[in-house]
C-alpha positions as CSV (number, residue, x, y, z in Angstrom):
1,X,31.2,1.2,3.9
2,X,28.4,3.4,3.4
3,X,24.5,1.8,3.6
4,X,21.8,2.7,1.6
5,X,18.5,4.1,2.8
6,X,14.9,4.3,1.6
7,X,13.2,6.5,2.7
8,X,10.0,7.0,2.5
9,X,7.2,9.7,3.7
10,X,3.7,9.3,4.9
11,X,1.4,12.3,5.2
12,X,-1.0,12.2,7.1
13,X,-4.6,14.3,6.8
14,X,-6.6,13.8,9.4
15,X,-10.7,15.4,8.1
16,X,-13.8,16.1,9.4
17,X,-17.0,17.0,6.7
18,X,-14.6,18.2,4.0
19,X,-16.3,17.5,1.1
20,X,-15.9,20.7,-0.7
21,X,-12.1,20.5,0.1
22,X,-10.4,17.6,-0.2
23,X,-10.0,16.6,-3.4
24,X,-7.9,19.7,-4.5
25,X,-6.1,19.2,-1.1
26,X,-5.2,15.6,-2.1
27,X,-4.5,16.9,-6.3
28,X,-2.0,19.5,-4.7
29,X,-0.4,17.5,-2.0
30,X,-0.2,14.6,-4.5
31,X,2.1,17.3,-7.1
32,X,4.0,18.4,-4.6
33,X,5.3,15.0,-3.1
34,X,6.1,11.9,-3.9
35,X,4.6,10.6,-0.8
36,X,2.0,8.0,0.6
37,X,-1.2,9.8,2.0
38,X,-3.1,8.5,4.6
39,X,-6.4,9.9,5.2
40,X,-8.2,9.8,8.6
41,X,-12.2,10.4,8.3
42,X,-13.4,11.4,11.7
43,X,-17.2,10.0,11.3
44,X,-17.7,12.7,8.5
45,X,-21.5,12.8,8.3
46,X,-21.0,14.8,4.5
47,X,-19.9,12.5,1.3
48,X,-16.4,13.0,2.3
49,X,-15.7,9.0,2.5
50,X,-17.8,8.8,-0.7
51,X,-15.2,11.1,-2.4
52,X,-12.4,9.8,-0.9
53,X,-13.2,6.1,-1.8
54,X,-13.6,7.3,-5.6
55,X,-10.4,9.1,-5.2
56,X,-8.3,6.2,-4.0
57,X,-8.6,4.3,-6.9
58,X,-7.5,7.5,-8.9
59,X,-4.5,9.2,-7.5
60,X,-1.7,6.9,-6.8
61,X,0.0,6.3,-2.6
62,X,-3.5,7.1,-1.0
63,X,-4.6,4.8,2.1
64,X,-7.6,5.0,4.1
65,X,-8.9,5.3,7.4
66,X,-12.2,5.3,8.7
């Protein structure tokens, strides 16, 4: 008897003061997969959290970490 499995994938993007780049990186990755994203902010000092905390509520599977 065979089982079946879900699988799922996380993909995680660890950033750093990218403001200017992360939400095309998100848009793509988020086309691309069918994954969850979790997003690590390293103490960004740019509006990177403020970005990503507007984005959260707009593309689906994205978790965050601050």
């Amino acid at each position: 008897m065979r089982g079946q499995f879900n699988v799922t994938n996380l993909i995680i993007i660890p950033i750093y003061n990218e403001n200017r780049y992360i939400e095309g990186v998100l848009e793509k990755v988020r086309e691309n997969t069918n994954s969850d994203i979790l997003v690590v902010d390293n103490g960004s000092t740019d509006n990177s959290l403020k970005i990503l905390s507007s984005l959260k509520d707009t593309i689906k599977g994205i978790k965050l970490i601050i």
